[in-house]
VOKOL-502530 format. One record per atom (N, C-alpha, C, O): residue number from 1; x, y, z. Coordinates in Angstrom, 1 decimal, m for minus. Example, Ala and Ser with C-alpha at 12.3 -4.5 7.8 and 13.67 -1.06 7.14 Angstrom:
BEGIN
<drenkol: 1; x: 13.2; y: m5.7; z: 7.8> $
<drenkol: 1; x: 12.3; y: m4.5; z: 7.8> $
<drenkol: 1; x: 13.2; y: m3.3; z: 7.8> $
<drenkol: 1; x: 14.2; y: m3.3; z: 8.5> $
<drenkol: 2; x: 12.8; y: m2.2; z: 7.1> $
<drenkol: 2; x: 13.7; y: m1.1; z: 7.1> $
<drenkol: 2; x: 12.9; y: 0.0; z: 7.9> $
<drenkol: 2; x: 13.4; y: 1.1; z: 8.0> $
This chain:
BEGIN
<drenkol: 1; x: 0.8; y: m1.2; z: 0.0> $
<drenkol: 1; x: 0.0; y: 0.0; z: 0.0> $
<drenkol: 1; x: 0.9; y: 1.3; z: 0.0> $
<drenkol: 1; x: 0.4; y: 2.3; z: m0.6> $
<drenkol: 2; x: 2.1; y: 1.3; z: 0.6> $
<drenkol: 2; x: 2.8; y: 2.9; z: 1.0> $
<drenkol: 2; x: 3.2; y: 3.1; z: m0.4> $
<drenkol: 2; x: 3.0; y: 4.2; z: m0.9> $
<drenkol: 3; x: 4.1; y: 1.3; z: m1.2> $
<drenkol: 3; x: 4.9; y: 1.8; z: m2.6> $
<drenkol: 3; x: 3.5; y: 2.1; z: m3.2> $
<drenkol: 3; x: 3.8; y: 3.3; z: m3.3> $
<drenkol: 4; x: 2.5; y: 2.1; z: m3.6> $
<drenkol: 4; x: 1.7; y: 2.7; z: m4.3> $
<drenkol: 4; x: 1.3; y: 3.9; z: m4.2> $
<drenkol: 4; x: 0.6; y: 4.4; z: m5.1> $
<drenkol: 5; x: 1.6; y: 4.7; z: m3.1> $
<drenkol: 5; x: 1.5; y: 6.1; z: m2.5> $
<drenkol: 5; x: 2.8; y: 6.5; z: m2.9> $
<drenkol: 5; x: 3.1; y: 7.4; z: m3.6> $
<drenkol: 6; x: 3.3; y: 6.0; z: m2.5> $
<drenkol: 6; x: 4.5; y: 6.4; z: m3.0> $
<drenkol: 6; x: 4.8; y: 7.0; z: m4.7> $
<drenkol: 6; x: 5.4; y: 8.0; z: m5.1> $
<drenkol: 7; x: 4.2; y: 6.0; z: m5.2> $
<drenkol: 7; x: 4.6; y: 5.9; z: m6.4> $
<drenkol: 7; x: 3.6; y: 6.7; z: m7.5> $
<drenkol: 7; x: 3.8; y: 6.8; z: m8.7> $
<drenkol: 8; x: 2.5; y: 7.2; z: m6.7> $
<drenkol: 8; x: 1.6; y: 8.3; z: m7.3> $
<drenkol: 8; x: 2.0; y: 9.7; z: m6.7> $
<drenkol: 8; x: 1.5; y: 10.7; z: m7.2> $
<drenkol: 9; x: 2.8; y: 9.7; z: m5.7> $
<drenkol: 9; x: 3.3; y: 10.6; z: m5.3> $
<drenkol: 9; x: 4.6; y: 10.9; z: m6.4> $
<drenkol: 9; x: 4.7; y: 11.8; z: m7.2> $
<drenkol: 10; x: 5.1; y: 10.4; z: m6.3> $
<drenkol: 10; x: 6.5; y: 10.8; z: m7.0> $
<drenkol: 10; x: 6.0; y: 11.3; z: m8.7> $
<drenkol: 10; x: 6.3; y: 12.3; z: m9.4> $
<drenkol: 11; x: 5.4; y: 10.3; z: m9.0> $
<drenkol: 11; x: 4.8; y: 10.2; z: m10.6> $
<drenkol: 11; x: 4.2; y: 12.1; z: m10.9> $
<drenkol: 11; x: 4.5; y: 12.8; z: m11.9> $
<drenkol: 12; x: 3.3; y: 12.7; z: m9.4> $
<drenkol: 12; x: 2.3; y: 13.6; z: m9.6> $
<drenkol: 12; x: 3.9; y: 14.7; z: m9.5> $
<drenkol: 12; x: 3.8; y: 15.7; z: m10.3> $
<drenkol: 13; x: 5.1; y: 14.6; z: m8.9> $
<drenkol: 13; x: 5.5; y: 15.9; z: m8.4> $
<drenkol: 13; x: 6.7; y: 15.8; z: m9.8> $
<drenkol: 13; x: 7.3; y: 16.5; z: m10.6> $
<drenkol: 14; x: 6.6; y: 14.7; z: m9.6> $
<drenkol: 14; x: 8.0; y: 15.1; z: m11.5> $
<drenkol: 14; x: 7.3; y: 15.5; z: m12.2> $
<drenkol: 14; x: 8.1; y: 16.1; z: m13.0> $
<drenkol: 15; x: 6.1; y: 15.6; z: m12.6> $
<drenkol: 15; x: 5.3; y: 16.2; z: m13.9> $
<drenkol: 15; x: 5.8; y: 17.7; z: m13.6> $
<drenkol: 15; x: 6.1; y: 18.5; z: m14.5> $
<drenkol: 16; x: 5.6; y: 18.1; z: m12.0> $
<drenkol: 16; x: 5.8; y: 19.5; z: m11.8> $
<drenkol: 16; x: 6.8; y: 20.0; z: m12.0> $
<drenkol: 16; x: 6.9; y: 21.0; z: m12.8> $
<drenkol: 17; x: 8.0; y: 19.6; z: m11.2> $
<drenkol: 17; x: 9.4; y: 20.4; z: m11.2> $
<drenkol: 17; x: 10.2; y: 20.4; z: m12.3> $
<drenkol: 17; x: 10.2; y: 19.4; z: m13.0> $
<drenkol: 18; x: 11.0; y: 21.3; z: m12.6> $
<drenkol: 18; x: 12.1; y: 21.2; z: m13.6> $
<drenkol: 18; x: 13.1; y: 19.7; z: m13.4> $
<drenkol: 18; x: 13.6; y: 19.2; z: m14.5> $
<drenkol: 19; x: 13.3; y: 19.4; z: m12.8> $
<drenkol: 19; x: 14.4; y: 18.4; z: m12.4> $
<drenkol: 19; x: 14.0; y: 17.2; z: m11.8> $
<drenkol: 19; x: 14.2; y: 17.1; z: m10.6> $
<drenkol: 20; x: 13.4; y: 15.9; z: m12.4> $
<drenkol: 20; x: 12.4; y: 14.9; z: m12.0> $
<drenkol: 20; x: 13.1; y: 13.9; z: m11.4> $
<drenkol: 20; x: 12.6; y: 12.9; z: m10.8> $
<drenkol: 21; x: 14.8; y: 14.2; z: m11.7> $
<drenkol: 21; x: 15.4; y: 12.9; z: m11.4> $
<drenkol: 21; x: 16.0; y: 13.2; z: m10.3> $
<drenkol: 21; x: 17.0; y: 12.6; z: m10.0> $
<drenkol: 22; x: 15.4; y: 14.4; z: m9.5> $
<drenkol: 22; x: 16.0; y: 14.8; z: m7.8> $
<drenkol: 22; x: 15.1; y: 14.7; z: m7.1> $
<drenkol: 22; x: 15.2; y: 15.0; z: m5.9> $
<drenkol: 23; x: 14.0; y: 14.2; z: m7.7> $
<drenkol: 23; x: 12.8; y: 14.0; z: m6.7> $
<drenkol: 23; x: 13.1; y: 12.6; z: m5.7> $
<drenkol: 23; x: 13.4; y: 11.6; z: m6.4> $
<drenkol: 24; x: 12.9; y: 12.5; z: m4.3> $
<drenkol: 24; x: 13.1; y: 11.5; z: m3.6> $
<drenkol: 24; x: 11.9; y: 11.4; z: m2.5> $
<drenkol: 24; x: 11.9; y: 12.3; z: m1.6> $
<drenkol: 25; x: 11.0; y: 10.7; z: m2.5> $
<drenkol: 25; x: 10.3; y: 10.7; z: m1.5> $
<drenkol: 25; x: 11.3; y: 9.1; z: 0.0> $
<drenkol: 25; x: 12.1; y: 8.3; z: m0.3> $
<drenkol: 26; x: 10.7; y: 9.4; z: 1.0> $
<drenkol: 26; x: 11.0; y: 8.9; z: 2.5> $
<drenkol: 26; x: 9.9; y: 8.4; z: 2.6> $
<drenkol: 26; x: 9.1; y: 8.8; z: 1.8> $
<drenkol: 27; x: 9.6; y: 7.0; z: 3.6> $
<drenkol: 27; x: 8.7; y: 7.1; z: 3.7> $
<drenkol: 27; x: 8.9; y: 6.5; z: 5.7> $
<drenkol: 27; x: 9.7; y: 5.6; z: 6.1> $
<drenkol: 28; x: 8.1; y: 7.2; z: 6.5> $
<drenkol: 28; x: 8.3; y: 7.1; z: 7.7> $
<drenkol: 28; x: 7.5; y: 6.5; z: 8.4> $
<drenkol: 28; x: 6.4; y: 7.1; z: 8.2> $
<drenkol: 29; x: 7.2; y: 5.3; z: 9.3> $
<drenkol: 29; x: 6.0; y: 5.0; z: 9.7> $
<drenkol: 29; x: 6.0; y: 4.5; z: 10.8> $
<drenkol: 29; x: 6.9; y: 3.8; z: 11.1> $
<drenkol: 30; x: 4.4; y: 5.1; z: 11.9> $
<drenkol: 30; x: 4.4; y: 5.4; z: 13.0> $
<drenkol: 30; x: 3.5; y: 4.2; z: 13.1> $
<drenkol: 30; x: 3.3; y: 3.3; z: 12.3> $
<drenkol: 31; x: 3.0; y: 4.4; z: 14.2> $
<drenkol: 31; x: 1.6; y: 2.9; z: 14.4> $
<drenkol: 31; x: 0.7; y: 3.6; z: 14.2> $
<drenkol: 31; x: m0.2; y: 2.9; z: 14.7> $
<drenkol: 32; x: 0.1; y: 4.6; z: 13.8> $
<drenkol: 32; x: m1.1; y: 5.1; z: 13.3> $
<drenkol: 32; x: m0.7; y: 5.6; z: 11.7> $
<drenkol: 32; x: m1.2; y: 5.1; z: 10.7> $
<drenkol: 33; x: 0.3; y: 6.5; z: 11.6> $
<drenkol: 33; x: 0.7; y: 7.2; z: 10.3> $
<drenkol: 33; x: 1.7; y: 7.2; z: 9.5> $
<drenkol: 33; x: 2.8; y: 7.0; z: 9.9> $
<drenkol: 34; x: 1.6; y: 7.5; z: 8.1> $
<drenkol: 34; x: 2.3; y: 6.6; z: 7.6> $
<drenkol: 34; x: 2.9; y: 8.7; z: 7.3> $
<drenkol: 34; x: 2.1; y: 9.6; z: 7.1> $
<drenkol: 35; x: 4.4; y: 8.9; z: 7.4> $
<drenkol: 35; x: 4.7; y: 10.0; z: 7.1> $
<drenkol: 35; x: 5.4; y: 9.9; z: 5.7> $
<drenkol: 35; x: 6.2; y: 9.0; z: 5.6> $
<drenkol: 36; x: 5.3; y: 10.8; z: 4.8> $
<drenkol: 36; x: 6.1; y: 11.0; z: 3.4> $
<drenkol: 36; x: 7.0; y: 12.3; z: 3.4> $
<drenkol: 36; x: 6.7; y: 13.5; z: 3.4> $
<drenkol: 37; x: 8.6; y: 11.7; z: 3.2> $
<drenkol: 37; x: 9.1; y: 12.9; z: 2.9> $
<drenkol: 37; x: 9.8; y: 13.4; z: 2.1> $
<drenkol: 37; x: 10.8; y: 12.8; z: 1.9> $
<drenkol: 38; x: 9.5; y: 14.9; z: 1.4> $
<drenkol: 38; x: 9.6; y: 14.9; z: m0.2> $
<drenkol: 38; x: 10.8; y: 15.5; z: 0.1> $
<drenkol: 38; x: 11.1; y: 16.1; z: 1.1> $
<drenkol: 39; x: 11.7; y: 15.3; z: m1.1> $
<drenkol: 39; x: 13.3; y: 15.7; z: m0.9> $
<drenkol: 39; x: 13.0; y: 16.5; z: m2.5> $
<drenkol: 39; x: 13.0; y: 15.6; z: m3.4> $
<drenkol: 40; x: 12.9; y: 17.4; z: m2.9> $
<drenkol: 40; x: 13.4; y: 18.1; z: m4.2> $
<drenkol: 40; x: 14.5; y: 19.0; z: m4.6> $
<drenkol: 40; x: 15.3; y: 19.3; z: m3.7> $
<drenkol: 41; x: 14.7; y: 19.4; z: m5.6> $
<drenkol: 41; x: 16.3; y: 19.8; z: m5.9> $
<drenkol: 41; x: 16.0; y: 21.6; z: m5.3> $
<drenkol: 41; x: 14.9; y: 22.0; z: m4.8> $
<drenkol: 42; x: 16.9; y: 22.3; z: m5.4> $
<drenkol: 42; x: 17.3; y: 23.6; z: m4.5> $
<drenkol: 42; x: 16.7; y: 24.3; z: m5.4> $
<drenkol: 42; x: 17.3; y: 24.4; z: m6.4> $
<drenkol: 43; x: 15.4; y: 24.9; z: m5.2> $
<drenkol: 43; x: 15.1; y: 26.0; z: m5.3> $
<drenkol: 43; x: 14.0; y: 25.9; z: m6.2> $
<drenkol: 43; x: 13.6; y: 26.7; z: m7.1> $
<drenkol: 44; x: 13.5; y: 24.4; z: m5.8> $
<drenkol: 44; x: 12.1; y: 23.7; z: m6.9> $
<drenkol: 44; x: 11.2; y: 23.8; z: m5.5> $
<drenkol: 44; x: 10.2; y: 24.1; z: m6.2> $
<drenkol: 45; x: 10.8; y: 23.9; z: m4.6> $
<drenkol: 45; x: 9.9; y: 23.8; z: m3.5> $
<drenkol: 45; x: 8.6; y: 24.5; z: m3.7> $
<drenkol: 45; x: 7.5; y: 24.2; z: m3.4> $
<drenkol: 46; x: 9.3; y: 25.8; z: m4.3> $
<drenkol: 46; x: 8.3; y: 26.5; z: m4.9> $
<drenkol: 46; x: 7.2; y: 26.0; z: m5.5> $
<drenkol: 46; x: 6.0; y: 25.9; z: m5.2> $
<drenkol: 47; x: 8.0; y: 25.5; z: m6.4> $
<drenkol: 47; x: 6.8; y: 24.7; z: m7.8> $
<drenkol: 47; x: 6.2; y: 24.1; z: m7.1> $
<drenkol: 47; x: 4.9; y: 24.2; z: m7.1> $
<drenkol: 48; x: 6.8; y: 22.9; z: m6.0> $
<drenkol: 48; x: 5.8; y: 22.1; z: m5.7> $
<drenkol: 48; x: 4.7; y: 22.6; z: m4.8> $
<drenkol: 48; x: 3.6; y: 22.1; z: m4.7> $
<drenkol: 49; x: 5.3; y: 23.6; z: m4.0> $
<drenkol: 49; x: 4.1; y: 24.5; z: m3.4> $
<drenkol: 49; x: 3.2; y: 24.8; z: m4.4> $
<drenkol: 49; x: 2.4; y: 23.9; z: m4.8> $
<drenkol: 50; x: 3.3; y: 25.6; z: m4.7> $
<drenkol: 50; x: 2.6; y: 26.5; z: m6.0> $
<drenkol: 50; x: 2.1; y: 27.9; z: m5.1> $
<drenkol: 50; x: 2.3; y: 28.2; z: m3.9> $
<drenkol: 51; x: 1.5; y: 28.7; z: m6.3> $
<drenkol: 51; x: 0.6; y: 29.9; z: m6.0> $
<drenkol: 51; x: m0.2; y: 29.6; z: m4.8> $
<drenkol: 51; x: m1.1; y: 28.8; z: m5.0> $
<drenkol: 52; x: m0.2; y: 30.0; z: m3.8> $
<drenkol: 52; x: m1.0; y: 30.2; z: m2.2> $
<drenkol: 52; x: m1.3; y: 29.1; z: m2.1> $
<drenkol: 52; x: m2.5; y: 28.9; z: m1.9> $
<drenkol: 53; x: 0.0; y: 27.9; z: m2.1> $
<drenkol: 53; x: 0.1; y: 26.8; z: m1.7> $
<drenkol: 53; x: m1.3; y: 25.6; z: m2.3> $
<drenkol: 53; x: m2.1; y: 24.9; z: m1.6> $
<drenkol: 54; x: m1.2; y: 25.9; z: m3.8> $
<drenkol: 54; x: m3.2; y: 25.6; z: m4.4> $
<drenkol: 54; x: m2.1; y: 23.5; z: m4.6> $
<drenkol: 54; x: m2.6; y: 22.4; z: m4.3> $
<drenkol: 55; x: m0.7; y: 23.7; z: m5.0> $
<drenkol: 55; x: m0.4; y: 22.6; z: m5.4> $
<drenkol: 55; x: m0.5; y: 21.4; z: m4.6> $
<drenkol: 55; x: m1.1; y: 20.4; z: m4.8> $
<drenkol: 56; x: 0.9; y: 22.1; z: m3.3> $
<drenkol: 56; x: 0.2; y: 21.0; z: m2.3> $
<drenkol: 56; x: m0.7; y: 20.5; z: m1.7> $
<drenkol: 56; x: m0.9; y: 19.4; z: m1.3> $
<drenkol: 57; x: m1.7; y: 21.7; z: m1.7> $
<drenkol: 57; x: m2.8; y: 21.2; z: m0.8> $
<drenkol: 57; x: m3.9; y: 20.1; z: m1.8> $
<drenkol: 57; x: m4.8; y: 19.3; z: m1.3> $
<drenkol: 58; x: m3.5; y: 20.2; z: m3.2> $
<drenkol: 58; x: m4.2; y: 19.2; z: m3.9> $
<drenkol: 58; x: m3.1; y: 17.8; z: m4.0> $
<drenkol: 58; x: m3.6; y: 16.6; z: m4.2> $
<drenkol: 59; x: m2.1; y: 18.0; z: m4.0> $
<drenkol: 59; x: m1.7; y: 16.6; z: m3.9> $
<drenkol: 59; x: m1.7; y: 15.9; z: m2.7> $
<drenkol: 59; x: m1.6; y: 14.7; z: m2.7> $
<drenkol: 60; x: m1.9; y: 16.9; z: m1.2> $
<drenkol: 60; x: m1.8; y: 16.3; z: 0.2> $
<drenkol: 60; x: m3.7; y: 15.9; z: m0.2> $
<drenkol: 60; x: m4.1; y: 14.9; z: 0.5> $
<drenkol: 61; x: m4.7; y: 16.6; z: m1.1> $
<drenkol: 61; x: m6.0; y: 16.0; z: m0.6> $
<drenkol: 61; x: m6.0; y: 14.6; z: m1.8> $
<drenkol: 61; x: m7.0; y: 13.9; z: m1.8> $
<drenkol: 62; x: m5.1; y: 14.3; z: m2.6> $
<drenkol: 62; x: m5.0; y: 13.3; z: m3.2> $
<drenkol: 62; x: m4.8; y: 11.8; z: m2.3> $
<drenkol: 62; x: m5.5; y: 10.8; z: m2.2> $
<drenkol: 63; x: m3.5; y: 12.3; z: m1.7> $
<drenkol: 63; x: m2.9; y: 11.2; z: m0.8> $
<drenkol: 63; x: m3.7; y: 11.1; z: 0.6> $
<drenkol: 63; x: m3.1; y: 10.6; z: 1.5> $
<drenkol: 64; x: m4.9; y: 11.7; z: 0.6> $
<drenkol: 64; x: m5.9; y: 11.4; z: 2.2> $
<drenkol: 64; x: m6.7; y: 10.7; z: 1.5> $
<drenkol: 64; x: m7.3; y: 9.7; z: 1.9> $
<drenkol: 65; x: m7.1; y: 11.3; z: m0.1> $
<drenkol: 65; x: m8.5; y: 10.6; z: m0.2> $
<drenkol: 65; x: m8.3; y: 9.0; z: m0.8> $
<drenkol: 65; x: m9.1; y: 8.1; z: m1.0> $
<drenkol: 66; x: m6.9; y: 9.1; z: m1.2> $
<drenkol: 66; x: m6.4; y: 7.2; z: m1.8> $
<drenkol: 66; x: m6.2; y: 6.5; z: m0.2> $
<drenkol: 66; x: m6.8; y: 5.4; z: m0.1> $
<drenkol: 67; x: m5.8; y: 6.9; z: 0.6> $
<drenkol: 67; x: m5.6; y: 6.5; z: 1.9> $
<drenkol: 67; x: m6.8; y: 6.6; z: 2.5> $
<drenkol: 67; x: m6.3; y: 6.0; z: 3.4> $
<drenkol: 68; x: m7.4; y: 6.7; z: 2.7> $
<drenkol: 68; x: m9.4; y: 7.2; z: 3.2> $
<drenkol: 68; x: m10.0; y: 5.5; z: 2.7> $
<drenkol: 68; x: m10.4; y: 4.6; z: 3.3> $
<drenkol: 69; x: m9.8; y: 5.7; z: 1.1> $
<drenkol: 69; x: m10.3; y: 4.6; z: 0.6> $
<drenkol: 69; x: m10.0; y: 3.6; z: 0.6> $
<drenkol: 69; x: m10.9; y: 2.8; z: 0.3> $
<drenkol: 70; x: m8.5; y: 3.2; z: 1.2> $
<drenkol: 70; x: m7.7; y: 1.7; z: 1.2> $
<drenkol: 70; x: m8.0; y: 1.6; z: 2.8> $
<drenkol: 70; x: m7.3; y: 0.7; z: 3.4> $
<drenkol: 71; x: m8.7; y: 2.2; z: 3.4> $
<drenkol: 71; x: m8.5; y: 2.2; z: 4.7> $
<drenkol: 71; x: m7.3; y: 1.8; z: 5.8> $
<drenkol: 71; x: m7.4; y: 1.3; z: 6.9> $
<drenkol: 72; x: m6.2; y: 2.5; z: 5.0> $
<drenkol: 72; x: m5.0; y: 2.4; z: 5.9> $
<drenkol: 72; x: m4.7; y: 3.2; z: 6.9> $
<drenkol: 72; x: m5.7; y: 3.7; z: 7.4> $
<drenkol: 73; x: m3.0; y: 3.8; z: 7.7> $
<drenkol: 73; x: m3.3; y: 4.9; z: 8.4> $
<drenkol: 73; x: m3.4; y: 5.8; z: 7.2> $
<drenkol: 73; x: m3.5; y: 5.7; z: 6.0> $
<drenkol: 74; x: m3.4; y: 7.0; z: 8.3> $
<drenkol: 74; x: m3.5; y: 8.2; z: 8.4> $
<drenkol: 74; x: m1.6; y: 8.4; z: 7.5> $
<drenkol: 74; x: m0.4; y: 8.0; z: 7.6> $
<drenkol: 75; x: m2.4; y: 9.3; z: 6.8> $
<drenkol: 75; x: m1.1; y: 9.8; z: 6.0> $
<drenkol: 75; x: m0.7; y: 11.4; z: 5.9> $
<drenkol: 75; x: m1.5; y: 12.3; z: 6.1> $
<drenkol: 76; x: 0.6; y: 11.6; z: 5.4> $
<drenkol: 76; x: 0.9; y: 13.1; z: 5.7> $
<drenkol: 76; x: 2.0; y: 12.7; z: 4.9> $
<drenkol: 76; x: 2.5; y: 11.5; z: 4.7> $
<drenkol: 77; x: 2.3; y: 14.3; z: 4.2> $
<drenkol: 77; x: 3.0; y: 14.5; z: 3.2> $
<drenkol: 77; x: 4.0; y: 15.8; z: 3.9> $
<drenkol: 77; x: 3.3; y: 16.7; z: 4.4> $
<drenkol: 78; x: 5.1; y: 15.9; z: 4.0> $
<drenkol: 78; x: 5.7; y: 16.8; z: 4.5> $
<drenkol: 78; x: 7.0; y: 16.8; z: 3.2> $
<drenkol: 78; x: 7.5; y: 15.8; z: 2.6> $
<drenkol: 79; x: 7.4; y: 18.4; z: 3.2> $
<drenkol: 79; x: 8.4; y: 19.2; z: 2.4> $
<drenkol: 79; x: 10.0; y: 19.2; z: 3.0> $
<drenkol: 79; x: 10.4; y: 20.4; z: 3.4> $
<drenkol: 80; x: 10.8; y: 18.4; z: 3.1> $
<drenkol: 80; x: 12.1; y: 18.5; z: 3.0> $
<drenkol: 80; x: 12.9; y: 19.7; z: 2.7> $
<drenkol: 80; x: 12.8; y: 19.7; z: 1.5> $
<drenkol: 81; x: 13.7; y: 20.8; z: 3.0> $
<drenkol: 81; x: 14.6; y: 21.4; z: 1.8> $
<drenkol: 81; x: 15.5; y: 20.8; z: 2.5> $
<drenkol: 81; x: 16.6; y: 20.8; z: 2.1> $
Protein backbone atom coordinates (compact mmCIF):
# COMPACT_ATOMS: atom_id res chain seq x y z
CA UNK A 1 0.00 0.00 0.00
CA UNK A 2 2.78 2.89 0.98
CA UNK A 3 4.85 1.81 -2.58
CA UNK A 4 1.69 2.75 -4.33
CA UNK A 5 1.53 6.11 -2.50
CA UNK A 6 4.54 6.39 -2.95
CA UNK A 7 4.62 5.94 -6.37
CA UNK A 8 1.63 8.27 -7.30
CA UNK A 9 3.31 10.60 -5.25
CA UNK A 10 6.54 10.77 -6.96
CA UNK A 11 4.79 10.21 -10.61
CA UNK A 12 2.26 13.62 -9.55
CA UNK A 13 5.54 15.92 -8.39
CA UNK A 14 8.04 15.05 -11.45
CA UNK A 15 5.34 16.16 -13.87
CA UNK A 16 5.76 19.50 -11.80
CA UNK A 17 9.35 20.36 -11.24
CA UNK A 18 12.12 21.25 -13.59
CA UNK A 19 14.45 18.39 -12.37
CA UNK A 20 12.39 14.86 -11.98
CA UNK A 21 15.37 12.92 -11.38
CA UNK A 22 15.97 14.83 -7.85
CA UNK A 23 12.78 14.01 -6.70
CA UNK A 24 13.07 11.51 -3.62
CA UNK A 25 10.32 10.65 -1.50
CA UNK A 26 10.96 8.91 2.53
CA UNK A 27 8.67 7.10 3.72
CA UNK A 28 8.34 7.09 7.73
CA UNK A 29 6.02 5.02 9.69
CA UNK A 30 4.43 5.39 12.99
CA UNK A 31 1.63 2.92 14.45
CA UNK A 32 -1.06 5.10 13.27
CA UNK A 33 0.71 7.21 10.31
CA UNK A 34 2.30 6.63 7.57
CA UNK A 35 4.70 10.03 7.12
CA UNK A 36 6.10 10.98 3.44
CA UNK A 37 9.08 12.87 2.93
CA UNK A 38 9.62 14.90 -0.16
CA UNK A 39 13.26 15.72 -0.86
CA UNK A 40 13.42 18.06 -4.20
CA UNK A 41 16.27 19.81 -5.87
CA UNK A 42 17.27 23.64 -4.53
CA UNK A 43 15.05 26.01 -5.31
CA UNK A 44 12.10 23.71 -6.86
CA UNK A 45 9.92 23.77 -3.49
CA UNK A 46 8.34 26.52 -4.91
CA UNK A 47 6.77 24.72 -7.83
CA UNK A 48 5.79 22.12 -5.67
CA UNK A 49 4.06 24.52 -3.43
CA UNK A 50 2.57 26.48 -5.98
CA UNK A 51 0.57 29.90 -5.99
CA UNK A 52 -0.96 30.21 -2.24
CA UNK A 53 0.13 26.80 -1.68
CA UNK A 54 -3.18 25.57 -4.37
CA UNK A 55 -0.40 22.57 -5.37
CA UNK A 56 0.16 21.00 -2.34
CA UNK A 57 -2.75 21.22 -0.79
CA UNK A 58 -4.18 19.23 -3.91
CA UNK A 59 -1.68 16.64 -3.93
CA UNK A 60 -1.81 16.33 0.15
CA UNK A 61 -6.02 16.03 -0.55
CA UNK A 62 -5.00 13.25 -3.24
CA UNK A 63 -2.93 11.25 -0.83
CA UNK A 64 -5.94 11.37 2.22
CA UNK A 65 -8.54 10.56 -0.17
CA UNK A 66 -6.38 7.23 -1.84
CA UNK A 67 -5.64 6.50 1.91
CA UNK A 68 -9.40 7.19 3.21
CA UNK A 69 -10.29 4.56 0.59
CA UNK A 70 -7.69 1.71 1.20
CA UNK A 71 -8.51 2.21 4.65
CA UNK A 72 -5.04 2.40 5.86
CA UNK A 73 -3.28 4.93 8.38
CA UNK A 74 -3.47 8.20 8.40
CA UNK A 75 -1.10 9.82 6.01
CA UNK A 76 0.87 13.10 5.74
CA UNK A 77 3.03 14.52 3.20
CA UNK A 78 5.71 16.82 4.45
CA UNK A 79 8.36 19.22 2.37
CA UNK A 80 12.08 18.49 3.03
CA UNK A 81 14.61 21.42 1.85
Amino acid sequence: MENVMKEMLETVIKIIVDSPDEVKIDIVETDNTNIYELHVAEGEVGMVIGKHGKNISAIRTLLSAATAKAGGKRSLLEIIE
